[in-house]
Phi, psi and omega in degrees: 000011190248159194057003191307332181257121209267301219195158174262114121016050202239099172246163160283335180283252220307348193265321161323283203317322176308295189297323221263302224263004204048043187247139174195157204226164189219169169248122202240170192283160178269002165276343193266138183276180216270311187269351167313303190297308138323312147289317170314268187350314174285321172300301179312306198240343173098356170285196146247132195251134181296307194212161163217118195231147193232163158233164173257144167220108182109183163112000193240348220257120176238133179271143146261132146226134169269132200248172177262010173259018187125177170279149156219089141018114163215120172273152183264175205262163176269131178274119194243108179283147159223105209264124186249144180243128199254173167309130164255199211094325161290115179210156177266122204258086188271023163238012172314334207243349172287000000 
């Protein structure tokens, strides 16, 4: 269970989904699943997590670039997202540490 969370999600779309829906998103690792992902969470920050939805993003989408060696290939890297819906009453305060 350690490291399942790379990082928090801190967009304006997602600091709405805070305020209006209680919702907050990570960036979690590609191996981890729905209930991993619902204990990190809970453990880390002390909440109750309601629902947990997750997407994959990126990874298939390929850049060319021509070089003097020639053409090259770049893939973008894949992204494991996790949009968390918490209880309410519960909320994550995610700029405490900035």
């Amino acid at each position: 269970m350690d490291n399942i969370i790379i990082k928090p999600i801190l967009t304006e779309k997602m600091a709405d989904l805070g305020e209006k829906l209680n919702r907050y998103a990570f960036e979690v690792k590609n191996d981890a699943n729905k209930i991993q992902i619902k204990k990190a969470i809970e453990s880390a920050y002390g909440v109750n997590v309601k629902a947990v939805n997750t997407m994959k993003h990126g990874g298939g989408k390929r850049k060319m670039k021509y070089t003097n060696k020639g053409v090259s290939f770049q893939r973008t890297r894949l992204i494991k997202k996790a949009i968390v819906t918490l209880d309410s009453g519960d909320t994550i305060d995610l700029y405490e540490n900035i």
